[in-house]
N, CA, C and O atoms as a GROMACS GRO file, in nm:
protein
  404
    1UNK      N    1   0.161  -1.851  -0.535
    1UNK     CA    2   0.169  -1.730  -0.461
    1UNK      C    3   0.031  -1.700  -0.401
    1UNK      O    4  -0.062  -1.720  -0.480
    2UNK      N    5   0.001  -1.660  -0.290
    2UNK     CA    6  -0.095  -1.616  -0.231
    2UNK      C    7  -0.134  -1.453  -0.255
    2UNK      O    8  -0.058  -1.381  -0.320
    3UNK      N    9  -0.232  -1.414  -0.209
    3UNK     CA   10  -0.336  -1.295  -0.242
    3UNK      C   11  -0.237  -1.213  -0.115
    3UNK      O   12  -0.215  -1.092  -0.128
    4UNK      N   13  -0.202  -1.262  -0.040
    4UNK     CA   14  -0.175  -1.148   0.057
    4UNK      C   15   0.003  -1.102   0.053
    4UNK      O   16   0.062  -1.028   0.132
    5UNK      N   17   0.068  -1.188  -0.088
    5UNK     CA   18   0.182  -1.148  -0.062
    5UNK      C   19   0.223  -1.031  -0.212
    5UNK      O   20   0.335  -1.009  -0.260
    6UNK      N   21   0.108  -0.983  -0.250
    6UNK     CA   22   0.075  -0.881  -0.383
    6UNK      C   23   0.085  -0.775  -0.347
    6UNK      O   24   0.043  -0.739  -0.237
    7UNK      N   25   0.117  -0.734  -0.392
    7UNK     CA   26   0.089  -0.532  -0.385
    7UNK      C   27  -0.065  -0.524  -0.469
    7UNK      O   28  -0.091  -0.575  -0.578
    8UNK      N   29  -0.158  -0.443  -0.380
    8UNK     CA   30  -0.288  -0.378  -0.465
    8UNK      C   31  -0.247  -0.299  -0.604
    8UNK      O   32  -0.154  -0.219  -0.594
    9UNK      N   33  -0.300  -0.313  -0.711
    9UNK     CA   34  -0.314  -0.279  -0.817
    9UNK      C   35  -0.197  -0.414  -0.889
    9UNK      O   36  -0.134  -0.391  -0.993
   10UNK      N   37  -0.187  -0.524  -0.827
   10UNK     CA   38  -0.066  -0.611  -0.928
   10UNK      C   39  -0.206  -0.743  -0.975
   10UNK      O   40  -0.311  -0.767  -0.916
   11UNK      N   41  -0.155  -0.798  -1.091
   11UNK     CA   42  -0.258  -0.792  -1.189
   11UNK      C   43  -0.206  -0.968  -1.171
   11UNK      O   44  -0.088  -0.998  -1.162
   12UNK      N   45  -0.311  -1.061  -1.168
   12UNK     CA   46  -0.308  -1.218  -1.124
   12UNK      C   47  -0.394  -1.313  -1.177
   12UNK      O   48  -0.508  -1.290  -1.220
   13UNK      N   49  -0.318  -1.456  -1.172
   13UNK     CA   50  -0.437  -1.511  -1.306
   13UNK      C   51  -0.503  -1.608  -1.197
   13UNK      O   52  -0.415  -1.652  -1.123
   14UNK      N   53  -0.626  -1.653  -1.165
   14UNK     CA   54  -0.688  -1.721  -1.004
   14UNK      C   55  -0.806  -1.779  -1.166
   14UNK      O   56  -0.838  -1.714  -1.266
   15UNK      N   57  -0.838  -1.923  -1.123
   15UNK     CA   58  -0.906  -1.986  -1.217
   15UNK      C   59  -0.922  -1.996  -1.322
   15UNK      O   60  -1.042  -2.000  -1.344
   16UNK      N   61  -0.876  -2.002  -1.390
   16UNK     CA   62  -0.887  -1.931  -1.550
   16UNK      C   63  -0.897  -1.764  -1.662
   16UNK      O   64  -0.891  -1.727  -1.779
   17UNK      N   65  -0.920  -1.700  -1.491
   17UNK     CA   66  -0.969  -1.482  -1.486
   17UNK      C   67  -0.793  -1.445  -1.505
   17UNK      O   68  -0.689  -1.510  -1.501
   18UNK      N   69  -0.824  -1.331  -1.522
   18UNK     CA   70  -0.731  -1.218  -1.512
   18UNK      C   71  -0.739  -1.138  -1.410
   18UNK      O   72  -0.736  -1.027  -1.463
   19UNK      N   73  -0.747  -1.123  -1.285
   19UNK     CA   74  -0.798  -0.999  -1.200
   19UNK      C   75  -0.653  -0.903  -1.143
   19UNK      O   76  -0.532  -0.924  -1.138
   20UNK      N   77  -0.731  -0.805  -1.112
   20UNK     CA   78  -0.630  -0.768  -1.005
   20UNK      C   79  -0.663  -0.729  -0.872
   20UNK      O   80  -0.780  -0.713  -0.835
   21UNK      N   81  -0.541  -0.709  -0.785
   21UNK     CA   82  -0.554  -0.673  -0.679
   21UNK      C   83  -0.644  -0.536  -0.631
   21UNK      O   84  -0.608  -0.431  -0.685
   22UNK      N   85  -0.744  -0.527  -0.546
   22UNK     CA   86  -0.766  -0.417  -0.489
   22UNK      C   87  -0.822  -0.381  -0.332
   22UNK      O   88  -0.880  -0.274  -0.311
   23UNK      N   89  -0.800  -0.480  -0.227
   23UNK     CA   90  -0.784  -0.499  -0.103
   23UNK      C   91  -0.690  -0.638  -0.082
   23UNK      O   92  -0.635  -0.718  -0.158
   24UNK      N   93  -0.699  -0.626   0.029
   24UNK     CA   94  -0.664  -0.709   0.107
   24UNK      C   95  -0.714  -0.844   0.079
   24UNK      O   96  -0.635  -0.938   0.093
   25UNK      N   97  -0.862  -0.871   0.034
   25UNK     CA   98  -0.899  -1.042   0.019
   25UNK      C   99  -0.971  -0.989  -0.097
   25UNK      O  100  -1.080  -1.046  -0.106
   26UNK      N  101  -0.954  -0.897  -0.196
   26UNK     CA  102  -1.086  -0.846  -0.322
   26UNK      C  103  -0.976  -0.855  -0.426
   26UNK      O  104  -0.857  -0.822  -0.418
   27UNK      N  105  -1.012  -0.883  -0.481
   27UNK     CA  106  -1.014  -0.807  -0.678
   27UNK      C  107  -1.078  -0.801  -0.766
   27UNK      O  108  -1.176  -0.875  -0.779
   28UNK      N  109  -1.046  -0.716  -0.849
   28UNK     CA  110  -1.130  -0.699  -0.990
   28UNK      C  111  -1.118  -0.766  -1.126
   28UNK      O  112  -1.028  -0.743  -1.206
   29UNK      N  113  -1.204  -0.839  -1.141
   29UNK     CA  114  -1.220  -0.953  -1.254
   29UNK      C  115  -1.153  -0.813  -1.390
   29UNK      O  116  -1.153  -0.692  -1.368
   30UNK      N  117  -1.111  -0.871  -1.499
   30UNK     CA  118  -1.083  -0.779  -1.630
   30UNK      C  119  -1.186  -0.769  -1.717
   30UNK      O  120  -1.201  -0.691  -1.812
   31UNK      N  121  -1.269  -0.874  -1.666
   31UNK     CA  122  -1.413  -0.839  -1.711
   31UNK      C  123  -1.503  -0.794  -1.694
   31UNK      O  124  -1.592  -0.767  -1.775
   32UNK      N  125  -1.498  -0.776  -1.591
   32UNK     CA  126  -1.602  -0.690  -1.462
   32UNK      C  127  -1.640  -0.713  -1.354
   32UNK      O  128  -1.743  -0.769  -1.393
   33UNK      N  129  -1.648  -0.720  -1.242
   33UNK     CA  130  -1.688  -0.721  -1.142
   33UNK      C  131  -1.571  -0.773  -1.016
   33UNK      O  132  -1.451  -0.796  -1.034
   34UNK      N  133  -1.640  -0.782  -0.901
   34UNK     CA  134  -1.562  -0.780  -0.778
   34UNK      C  135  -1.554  -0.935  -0.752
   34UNK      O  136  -1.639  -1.013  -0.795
   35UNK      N  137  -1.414  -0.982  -0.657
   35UNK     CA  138  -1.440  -1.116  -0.600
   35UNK      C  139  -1.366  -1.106  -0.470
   35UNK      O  140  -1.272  -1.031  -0.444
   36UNK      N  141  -1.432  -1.205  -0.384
   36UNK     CA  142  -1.334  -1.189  -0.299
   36UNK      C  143  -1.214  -1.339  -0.326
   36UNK      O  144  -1.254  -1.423  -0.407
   37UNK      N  145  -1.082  -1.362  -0.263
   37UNK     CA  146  -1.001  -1.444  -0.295
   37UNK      C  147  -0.964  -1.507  -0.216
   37UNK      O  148  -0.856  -1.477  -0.165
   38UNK      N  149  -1.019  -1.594  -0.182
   38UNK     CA  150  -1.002  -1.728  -0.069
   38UNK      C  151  -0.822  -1.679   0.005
   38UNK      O  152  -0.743  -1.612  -0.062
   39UNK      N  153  -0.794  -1.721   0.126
   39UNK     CA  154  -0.629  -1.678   0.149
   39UNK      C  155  -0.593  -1.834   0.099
   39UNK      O  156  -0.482  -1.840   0.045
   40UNK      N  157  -0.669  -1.968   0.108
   40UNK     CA  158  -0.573  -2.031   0.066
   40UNK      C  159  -0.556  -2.054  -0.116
   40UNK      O  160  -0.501  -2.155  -0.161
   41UNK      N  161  -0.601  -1.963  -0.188
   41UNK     CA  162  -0.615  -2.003  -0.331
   41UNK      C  163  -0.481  -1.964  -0.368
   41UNK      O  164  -0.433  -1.866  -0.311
   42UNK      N  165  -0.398  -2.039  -0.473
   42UNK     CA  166  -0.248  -2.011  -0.572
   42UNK      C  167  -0.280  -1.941  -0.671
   42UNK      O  168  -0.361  -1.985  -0.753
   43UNK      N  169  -0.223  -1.812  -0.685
   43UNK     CA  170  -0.232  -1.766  -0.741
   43UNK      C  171  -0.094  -1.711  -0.874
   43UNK      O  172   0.022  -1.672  -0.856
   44UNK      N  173  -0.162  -1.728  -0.981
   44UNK     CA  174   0.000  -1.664  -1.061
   44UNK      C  175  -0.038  -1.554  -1.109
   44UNK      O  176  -0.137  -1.517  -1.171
   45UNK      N  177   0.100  -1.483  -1.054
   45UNK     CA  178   0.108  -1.315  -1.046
   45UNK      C  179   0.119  -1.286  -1.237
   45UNK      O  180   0.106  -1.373  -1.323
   46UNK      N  181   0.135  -1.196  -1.250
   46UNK     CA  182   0.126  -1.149  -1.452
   46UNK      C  183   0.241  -1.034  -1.468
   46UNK      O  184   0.298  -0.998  -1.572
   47UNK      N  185   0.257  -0.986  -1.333
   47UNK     CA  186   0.326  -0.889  -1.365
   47UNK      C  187   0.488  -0.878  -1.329
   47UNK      O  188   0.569  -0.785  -1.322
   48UNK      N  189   0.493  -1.032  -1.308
   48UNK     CA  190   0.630  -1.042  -1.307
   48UNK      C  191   0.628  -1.110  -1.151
   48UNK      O  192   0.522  -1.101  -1.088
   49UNK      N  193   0.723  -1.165  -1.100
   49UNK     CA  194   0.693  -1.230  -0.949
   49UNK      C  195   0.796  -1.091  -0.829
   49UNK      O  196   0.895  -1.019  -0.832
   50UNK      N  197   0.701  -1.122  -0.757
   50UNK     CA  198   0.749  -0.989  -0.673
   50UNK      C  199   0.899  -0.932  -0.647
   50UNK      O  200   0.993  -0.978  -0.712
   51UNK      N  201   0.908  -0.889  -0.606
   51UNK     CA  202   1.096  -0.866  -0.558
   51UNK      C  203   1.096  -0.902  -0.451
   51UNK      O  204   1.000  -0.955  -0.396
   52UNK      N  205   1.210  -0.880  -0.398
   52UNK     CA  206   1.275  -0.889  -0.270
   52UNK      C  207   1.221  -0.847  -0.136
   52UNK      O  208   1.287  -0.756  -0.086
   53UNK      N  209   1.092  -0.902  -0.044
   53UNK     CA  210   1.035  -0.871   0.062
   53UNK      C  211   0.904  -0.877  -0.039
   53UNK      O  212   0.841  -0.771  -0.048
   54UNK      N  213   0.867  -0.967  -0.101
   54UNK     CA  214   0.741  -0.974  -0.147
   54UNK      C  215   0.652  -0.844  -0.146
   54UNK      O  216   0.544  -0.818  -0.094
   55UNK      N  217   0.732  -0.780  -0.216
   55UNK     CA  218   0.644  -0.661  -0.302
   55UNK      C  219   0.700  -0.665  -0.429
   55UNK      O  220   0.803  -0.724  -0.462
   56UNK      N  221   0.627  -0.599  -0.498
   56UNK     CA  222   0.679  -0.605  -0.642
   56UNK      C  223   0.702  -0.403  -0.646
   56UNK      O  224   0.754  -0.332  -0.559
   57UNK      N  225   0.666  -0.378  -0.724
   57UNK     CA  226   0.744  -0.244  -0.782
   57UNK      C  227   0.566  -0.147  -0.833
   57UNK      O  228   0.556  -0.026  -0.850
   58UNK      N  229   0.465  -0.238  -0.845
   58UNK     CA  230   0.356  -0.159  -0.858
   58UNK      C  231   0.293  -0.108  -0.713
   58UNK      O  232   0.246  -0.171  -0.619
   59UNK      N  233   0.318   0.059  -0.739
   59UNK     CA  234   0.234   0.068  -0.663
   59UNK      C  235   0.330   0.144  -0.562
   59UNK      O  236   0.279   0.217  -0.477
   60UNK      N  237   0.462   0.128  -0.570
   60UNK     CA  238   0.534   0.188  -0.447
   60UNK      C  239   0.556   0.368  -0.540
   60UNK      O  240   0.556   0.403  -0.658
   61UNK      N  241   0.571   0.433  -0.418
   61UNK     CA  242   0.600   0.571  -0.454
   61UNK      C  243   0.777   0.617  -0.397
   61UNK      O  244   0.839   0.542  -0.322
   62UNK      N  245   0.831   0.741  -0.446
   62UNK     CA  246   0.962   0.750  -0.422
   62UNK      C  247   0.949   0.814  -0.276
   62UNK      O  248   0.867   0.902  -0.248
   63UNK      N  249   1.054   0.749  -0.173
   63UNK     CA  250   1.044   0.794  -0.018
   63UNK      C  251   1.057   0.944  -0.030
   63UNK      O  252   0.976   1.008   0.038
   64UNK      N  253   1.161   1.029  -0.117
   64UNK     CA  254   1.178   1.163  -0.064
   64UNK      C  255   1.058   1.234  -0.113
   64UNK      O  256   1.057   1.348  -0.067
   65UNK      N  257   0.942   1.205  -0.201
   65UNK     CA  258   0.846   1.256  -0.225
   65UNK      C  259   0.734   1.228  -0.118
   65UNK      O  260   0.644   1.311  -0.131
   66UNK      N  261   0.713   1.152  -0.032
   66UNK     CA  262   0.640   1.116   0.074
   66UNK      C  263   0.704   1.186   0.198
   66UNK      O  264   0.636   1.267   0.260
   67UNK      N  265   0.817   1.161   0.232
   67UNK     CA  266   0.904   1.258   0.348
   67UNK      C  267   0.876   1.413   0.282
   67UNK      O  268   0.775   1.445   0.343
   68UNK      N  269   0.904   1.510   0.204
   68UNK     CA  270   0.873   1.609   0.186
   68UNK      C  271   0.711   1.678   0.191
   68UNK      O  272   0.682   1.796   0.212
   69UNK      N  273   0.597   1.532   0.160
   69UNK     CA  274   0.488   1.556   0.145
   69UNK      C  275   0.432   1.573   0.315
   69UNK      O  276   0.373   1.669   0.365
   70UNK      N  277   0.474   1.447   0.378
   70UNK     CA  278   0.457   1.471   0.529
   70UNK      C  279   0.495   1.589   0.580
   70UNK      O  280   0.408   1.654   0.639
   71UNK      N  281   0.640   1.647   0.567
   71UNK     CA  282   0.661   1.748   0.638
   71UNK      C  283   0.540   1.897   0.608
   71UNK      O  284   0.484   1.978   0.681
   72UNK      N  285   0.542   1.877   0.500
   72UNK     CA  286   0.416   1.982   0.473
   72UNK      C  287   0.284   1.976   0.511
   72UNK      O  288   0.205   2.070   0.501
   73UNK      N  289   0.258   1.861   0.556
   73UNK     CA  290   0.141   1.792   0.602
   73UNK      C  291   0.139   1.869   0.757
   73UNK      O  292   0.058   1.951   0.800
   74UNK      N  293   0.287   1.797   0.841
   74UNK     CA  294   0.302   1.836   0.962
   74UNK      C  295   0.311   1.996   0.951
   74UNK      O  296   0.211   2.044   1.005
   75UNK      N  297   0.384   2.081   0.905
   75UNK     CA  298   0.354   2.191   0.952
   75UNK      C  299   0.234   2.274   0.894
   75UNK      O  300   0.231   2.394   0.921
   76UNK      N  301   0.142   2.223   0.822
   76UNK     CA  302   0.026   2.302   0.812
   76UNK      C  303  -0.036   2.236   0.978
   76UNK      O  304  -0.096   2.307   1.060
   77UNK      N  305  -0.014   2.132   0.991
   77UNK     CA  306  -0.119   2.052   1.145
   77UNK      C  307  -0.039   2.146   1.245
   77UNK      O  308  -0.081   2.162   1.360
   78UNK      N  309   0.097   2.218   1.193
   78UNK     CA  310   0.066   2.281   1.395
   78UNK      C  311   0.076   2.409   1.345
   78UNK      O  312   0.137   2.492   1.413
   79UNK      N  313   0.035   2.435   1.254
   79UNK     CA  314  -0.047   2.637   1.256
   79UNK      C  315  -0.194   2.565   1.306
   79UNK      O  316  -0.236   2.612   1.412
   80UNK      N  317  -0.295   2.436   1.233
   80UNK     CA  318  -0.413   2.432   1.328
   80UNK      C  319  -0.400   2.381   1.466
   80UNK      O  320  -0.502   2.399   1.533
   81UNK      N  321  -0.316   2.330   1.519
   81UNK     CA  322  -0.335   2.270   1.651
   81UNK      C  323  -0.293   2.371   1.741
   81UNK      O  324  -0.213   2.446   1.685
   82UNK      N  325  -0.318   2.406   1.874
   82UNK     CA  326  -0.278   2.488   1.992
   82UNK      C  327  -0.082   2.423   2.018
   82UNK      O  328  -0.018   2.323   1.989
   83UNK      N  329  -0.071   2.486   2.051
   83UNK     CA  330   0.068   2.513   2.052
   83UNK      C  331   0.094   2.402   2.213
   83UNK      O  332   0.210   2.394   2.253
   84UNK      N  333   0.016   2.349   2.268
   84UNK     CA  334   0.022   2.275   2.379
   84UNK      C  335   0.021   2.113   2.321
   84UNK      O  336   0.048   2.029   2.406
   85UNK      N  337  -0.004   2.070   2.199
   85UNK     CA  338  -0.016   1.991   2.108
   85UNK      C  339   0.146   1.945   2.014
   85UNK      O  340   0.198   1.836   1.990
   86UNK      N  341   0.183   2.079   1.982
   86UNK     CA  342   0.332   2.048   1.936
   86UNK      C  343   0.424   1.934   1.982
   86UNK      O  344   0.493   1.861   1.910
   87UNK      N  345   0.408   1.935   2.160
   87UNK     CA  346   0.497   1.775   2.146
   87UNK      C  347   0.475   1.668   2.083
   87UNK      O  348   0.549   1.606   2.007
   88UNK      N  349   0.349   1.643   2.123
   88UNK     CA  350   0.281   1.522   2.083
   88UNK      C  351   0.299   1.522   1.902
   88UNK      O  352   0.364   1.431   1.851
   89UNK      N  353   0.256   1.599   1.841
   89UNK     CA  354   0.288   1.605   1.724
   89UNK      C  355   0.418   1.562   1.670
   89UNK      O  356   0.416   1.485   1.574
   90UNK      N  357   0.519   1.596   1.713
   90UNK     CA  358   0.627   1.599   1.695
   90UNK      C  359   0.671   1.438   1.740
   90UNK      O  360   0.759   1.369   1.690
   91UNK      N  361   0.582   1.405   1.849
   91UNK     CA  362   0.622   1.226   1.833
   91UNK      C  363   0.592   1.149   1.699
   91UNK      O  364   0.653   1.066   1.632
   92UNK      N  365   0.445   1.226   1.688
   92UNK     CA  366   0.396   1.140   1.566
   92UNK      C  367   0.492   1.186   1.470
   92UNK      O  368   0.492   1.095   1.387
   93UNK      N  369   0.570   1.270   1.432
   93UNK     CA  370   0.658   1.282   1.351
   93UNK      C  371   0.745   1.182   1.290
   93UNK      O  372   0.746   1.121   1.183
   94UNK      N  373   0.846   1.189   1.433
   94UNK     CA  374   0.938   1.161   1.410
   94UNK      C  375   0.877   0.982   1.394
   94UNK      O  376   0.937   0.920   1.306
   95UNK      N  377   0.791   0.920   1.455
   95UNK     CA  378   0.719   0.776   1.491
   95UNK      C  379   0.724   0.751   1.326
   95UNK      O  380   0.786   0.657   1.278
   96UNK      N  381   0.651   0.845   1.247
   96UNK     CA  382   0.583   0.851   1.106
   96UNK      C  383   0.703   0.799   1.034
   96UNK      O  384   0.700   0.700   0.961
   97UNK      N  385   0.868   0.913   1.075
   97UNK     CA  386   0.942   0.881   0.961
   97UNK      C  387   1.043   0.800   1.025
   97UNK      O  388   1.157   0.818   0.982
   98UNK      N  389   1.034   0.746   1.083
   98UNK     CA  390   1.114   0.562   1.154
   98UNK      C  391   1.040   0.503   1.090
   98UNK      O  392   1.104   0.437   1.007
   99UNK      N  393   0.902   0.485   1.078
   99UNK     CA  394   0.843   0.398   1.026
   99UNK      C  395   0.888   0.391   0.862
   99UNK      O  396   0.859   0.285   0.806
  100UNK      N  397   0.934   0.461   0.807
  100UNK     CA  398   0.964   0.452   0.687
  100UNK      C  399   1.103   0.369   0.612
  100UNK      O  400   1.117   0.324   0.498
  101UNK      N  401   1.208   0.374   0.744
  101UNK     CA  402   1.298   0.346   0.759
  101UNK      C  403   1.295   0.157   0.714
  101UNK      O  404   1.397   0.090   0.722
   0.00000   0.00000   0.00000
């Protein structure tokens, strides 16, 4: 398995270490410190092998708690924005929660 098909915070064994994920090409040794992780190095995952669309289950949050969190997000942003702003807002809205889809 490769470094880029992990979810950040999923925990992987790369040379003989324990690390885990915490960017995109980094992780954190269990011993200490930072590495970065070659894209072509094999890696075996620890925390079970991912699911279905190569994510695993660390790390995801529940959608209606993120959709409820946005909407509160969005309407505190148009009490600050001028009221000439509301469309546009309202693209990024609706853009935000397709994307979730």
């Amino acid at each position: 398995m490769k470094l880029q098909q992990l979810p950040i915070g999923a925990r992987f064994e790369y040379e003989g270490q324990v690390f885990t994920k915490t960017g995109p090409m980094t992780a954190s040794a269990e011993k200490g410190g930072q590495r970065i992780i070659p894209r072509y190095a094999t890696l075996t995952p620890l925390d079970g092998a991912p699911s279905e669309g190569g994510r695993s289950k660390v790390g995801q949050v529940d959608l209606l708690k993120v959709q409820a969190a946005f909407s509160s997000f969005h309407e505190t942003c148009r009490e600050l924005v001028d009221e000439s702003a509301w469309p546009a807002l309202e693209v990024a809205r609706r853009e935000f929660f397709a994307a979730l889809k």
